[in-house]
C-alpha positions in Angstrom: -13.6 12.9 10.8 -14.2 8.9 11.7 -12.8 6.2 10.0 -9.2 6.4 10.5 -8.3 2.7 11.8 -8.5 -0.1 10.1 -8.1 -4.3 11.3 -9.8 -6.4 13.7 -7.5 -7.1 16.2 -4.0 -5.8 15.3 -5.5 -2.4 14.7 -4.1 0.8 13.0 -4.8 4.0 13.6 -3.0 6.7 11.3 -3.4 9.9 12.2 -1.6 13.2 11.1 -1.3 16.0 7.7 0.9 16.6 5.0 1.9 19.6 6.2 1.3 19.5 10.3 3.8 19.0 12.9 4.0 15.0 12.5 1.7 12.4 11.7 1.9 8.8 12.6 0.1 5.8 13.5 -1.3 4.0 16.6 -1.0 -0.1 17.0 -3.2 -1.7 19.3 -3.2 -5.5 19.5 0.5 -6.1 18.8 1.2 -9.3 20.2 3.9 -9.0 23.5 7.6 -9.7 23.4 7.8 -9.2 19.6 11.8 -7.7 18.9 11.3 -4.3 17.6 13.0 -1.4 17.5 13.2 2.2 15.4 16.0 1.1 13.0 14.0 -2.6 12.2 10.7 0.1 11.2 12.9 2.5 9.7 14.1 0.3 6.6 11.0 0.3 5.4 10.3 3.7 5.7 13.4 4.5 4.0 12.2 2.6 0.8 9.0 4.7 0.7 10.6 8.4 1.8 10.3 10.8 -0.6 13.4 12.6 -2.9 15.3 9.4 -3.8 15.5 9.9 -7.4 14.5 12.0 -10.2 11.0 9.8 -10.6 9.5 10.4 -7.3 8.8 14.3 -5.7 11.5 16.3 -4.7 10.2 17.2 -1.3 12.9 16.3 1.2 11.8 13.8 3.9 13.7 12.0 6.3 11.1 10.2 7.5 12.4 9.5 10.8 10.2 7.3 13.2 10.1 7.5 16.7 7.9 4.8 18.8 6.6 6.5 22.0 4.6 4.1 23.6 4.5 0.4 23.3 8.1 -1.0 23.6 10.1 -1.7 26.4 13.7 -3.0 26.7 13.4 -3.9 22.8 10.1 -5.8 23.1 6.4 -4.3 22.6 4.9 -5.0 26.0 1.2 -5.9 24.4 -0.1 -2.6 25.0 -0.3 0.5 22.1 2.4 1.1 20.1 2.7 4.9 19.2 4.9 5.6 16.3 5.3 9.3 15.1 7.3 10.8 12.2 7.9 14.2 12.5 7.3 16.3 9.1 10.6 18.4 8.5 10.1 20.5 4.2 7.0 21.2 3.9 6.4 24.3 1.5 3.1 25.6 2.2 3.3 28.8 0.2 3.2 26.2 -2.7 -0.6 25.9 -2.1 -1.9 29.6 -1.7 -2.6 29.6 -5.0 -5.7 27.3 -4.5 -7.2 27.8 -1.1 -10.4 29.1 -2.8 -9.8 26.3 -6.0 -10.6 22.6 -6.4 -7.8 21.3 -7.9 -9.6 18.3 -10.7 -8.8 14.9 -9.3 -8.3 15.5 -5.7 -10.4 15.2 -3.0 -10.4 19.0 -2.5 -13.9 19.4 -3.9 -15.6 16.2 -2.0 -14.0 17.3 1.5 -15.4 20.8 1.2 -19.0 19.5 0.3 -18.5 16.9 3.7 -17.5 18.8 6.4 -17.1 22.7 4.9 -13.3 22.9 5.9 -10.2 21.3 4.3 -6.4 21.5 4.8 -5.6 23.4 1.5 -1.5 22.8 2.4 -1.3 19.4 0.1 -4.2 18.0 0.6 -4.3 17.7 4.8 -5.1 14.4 5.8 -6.0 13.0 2.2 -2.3 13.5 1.0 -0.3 10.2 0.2 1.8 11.6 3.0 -0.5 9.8 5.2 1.0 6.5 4.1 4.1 6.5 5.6 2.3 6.0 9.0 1.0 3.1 7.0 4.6 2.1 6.2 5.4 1.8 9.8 2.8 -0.1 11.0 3.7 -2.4 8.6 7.4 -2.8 9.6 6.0 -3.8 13.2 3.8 -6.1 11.7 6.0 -7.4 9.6 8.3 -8.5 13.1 5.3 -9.7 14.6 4.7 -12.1 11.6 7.9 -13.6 12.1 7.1 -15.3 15.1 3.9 -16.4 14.3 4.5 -17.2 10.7 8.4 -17.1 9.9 8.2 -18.4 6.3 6.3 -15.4 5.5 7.8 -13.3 2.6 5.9 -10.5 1.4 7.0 -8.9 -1.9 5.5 -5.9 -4.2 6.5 -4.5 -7.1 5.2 -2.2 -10.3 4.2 -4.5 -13.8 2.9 -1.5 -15.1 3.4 2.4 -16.3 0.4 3.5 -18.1 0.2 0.9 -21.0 4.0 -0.5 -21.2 3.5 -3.6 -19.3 6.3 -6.2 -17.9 7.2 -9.3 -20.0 6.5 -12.2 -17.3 8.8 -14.2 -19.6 11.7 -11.8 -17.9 10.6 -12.1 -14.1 13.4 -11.9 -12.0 13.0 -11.5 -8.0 16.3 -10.6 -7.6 16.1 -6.9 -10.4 13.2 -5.6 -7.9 15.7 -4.1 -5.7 18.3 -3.0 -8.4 16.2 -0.4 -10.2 13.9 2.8 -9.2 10.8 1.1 -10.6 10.7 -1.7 -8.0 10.0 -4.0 -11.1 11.4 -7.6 -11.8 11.8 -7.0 -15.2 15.3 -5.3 -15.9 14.5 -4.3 -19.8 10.8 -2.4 -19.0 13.0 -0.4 -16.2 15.4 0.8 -18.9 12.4 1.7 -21.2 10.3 3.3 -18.7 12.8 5.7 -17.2 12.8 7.3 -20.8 9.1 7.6 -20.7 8.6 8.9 -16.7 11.3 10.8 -17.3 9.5 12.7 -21.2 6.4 13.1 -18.6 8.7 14.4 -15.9 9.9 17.1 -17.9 6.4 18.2 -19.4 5.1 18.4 -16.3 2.2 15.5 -16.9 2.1 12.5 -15.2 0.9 8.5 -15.5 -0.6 5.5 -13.4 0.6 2.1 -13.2 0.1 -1.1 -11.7 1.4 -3.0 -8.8 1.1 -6.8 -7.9 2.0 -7.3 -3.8 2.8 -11.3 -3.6 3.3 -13.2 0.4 4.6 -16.4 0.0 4.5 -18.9 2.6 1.1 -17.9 3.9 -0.1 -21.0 5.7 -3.7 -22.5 4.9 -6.7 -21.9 6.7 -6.5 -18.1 7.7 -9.3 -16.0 6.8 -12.9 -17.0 7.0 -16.2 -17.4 4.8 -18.5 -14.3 3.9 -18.0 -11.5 6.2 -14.8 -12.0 7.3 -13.1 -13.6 4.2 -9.4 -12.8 3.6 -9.5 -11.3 0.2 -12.1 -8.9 1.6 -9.9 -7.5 3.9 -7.1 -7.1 1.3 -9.1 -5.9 -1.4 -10.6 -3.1 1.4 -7.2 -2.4 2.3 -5.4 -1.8 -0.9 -8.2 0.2 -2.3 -7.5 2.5 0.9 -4.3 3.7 -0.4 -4.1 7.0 -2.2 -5.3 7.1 -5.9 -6.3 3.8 -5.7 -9.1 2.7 -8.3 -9.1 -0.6 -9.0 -8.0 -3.9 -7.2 -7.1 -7.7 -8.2 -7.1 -10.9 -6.1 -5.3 -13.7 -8.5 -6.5 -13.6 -11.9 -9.1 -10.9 -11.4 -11.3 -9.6 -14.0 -8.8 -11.5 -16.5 -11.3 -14.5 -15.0 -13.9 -13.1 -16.6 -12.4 -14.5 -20.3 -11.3 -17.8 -19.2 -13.6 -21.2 -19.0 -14.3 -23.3 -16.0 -11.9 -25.6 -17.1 -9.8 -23.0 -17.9 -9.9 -21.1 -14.5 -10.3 -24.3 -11.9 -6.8 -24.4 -10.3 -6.7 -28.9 -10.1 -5.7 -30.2 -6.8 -2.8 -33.0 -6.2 -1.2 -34.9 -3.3 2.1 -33.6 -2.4 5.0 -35.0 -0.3 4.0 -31.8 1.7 0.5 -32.0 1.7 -1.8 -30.4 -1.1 -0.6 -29.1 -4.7 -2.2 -26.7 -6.9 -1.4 -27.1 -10.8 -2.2 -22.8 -11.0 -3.0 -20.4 -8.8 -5.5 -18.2 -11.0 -8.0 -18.5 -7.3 -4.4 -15.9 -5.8 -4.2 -18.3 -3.0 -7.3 -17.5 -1.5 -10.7 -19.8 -1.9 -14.1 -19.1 -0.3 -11.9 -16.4 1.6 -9.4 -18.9 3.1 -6.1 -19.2 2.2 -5.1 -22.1 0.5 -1.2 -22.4 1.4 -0.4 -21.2 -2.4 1.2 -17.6 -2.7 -1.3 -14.9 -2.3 -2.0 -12.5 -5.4 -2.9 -8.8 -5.0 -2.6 -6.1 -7.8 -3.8 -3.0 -7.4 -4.1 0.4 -10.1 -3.3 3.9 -9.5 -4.3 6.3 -11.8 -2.0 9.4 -12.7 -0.8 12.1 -9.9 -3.5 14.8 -10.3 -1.2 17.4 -9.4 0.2 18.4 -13.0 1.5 21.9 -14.5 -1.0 21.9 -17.1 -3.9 24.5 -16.6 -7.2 22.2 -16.0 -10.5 24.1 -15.5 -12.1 24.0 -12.0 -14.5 25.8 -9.9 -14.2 28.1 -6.8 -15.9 27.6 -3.1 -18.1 30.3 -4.5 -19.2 28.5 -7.7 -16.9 30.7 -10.0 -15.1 29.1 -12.9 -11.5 29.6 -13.7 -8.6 27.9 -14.5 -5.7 25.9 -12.2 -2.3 25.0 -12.5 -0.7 22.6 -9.4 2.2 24.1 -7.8 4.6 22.3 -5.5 6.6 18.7 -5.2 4.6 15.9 -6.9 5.3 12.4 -8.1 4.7 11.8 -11.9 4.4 8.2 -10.9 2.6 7.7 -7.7 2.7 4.4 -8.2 6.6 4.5 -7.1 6.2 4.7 -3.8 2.9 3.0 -3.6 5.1 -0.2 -3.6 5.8 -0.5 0.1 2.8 0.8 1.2 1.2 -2.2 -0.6 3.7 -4.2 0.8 2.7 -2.7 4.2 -1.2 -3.4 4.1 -0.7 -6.8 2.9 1.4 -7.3 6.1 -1.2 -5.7 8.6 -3.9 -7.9 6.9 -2.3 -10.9 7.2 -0.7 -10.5 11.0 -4.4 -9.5 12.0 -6.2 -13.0 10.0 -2.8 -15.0 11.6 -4.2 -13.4 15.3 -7.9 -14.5 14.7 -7.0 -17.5 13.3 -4.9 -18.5 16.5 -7.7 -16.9 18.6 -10.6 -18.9 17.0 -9.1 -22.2 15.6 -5.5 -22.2 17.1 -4.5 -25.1 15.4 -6.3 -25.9 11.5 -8.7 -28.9 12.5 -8.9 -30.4 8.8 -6.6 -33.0 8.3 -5.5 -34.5 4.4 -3.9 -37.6 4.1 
């Protein structure tokens, strides 16, 4: 299987399966003498970890992270960073049911037809397991961005559950870290831990939508056609698990506005540049423009429900499945700080070739 790194020059390699030993992820372009060490990755692994609350699967995960390689006396030394996070429940036996099934919605089926063997024990290497070797390559690059960009802030957070949508009217940064939902608006928590928690019970489950915001992103990283910025983040979100659909700014909401409408008018700050709105998400011709960038991302519903769905066999048979095992009737949950994880990796590796190609932005205003 190829394909399992992604970014130019601060490169990620994840590697690992649901239900092997361990999985983790390989850096390689880390800048040197960036501060790092297990506990600094660790917080954000504990934010994504599994079994927190009633809304997220009960499999029991500490999520421990180790770095092997990479980091000496508290510093990364330039060279590959080796982070590895051991896998401690898994329940195999939950899966016997369907090594000869497809199970509807996962990549069972598509695996099979491409390379005529597949992990049956949660999916192998296409389980949202996977991301937590995302999650820690984020926390690294998150401490790298720090010294190249310290104004950075990179925030996500869910505005959606199936259709009950956040009132922006009620935005609050500081209720994202107060509730399970990871949402800023404290009244659409309240109502949809009465609806996850109806779907919970009945075994279904629903999608929902996440927006991944970094303010303080400087002007001028990314570049035009091939290698523009919202490329890279569009390419990078829709990697995630049970990802189907992805937003820079306004997104297909553009579609229904007018020129005059969507045109984000330019002023002269104290600063520098002003924007009256930011319906471009801070990215123009694939640069950033200094304003916040804007991702949002969908996830559809966690195919692994308890209600029979009809599938086929390996032999071409038809029958009928039911999902055993620990799922998320939300994956959306946890899909917070892995978008909050690619958007970091993204930006570190524009901020490195940036600095390797320009250095310094050239265009001066005012």
């Amino acid at each position: 299987m190829s394909m399992n790194s992604f970014g130019h020059l601060f490169r990620v390699t994840t590697w690992g399966e649901s239900h092997g030993p361990a999985l983790g992820a390989t850096v390689d372009g880390c800048p040197p003498g960036v501060a790092i060490d297990e506990q600094m990755i660790q917080h954000w692994l504990d934010r994504r970890k599994p079994g927190q609350n009633k809304f997220t699967t009960q499999r029991r995960e500490p999520d421990q992270v180790k770095i092997l390689s990479g980091v000496f006396e508290g510093q990364t030394t330039g060279t590959p960073v080796q982070l590895m996070i051991e896998n401690t429940d898994q329940r195999s036996k939950d899966y016997g049911d369907i090594i000869d099934k497809f199970r509807p919605g996962h990549a069972d089926i598509t695996y099979w037809q491409k390379y005529g063997i597949r992990d049956y024990r949660g999916g192998g290497r296409s389980s949202a397991r996977e991301t937590a070797a995302r999650v820690a390559a984020g926390g690294l690059a998150r401490e790298a961005i720090k010294q190249i960009a310290p104004n950075v802030q990179i925030t996500g957070y869910m505005t959606q559950i199936g259709p009950h949508k956040i009132e922006r009217e009620r935005f609050d940064w500081s209720q994202i870290e107060q509730n399970p939902f990871w949402t800023p608006d404290a009244q659409a928590a309240k109502e949809w831990a009465i609806i996850l928690d109806d779907l919970r019970k009945s075994g279904n489950s629903v999608g929902a939508v996440i927006e991944v915001v970094a303010r303080g992103v400087p002007a001028g990283i990314g570049a035009p056609v091939y290698g523009k910025l919202d490329t890279d983040l569009a390419a990078a979100m829709m990697s995630i698990n049970a990802v189907k659909g992805v937003e820079i700014g306004e997104g297909m909401a553009a579609a229904e506005l007018t020129g005059v409408a969507n045109a984000d008018e330019i002023f002269m700050g104290q600063n520098g540049p002003q924007f009256s709105s930011n319906h471009a998400g801070g990215i123009l011709g694939g640069i950033s423009t200094g304003q916040d960038l804007v991702v949002r991302f969908a996830v559809k519903p966690t195919s692994s429900i308890l209600t029979t769905r009809k599938t086929i066999t390996k032999s071409g048979e038809e029958t009928e499945i039911i999902t055993k095992g620990r799922h998320d009737p939300c994956v959306g949950i946890r899909a917070v700080p892995v978008g909050e994880a690619m958007m970091a990796c993204v930006i570190l590796d524009h901020l490195l070739l940036h600095r390797g190609q320009i250095g310094e932005n050239r265009g001066r205003i005012g």
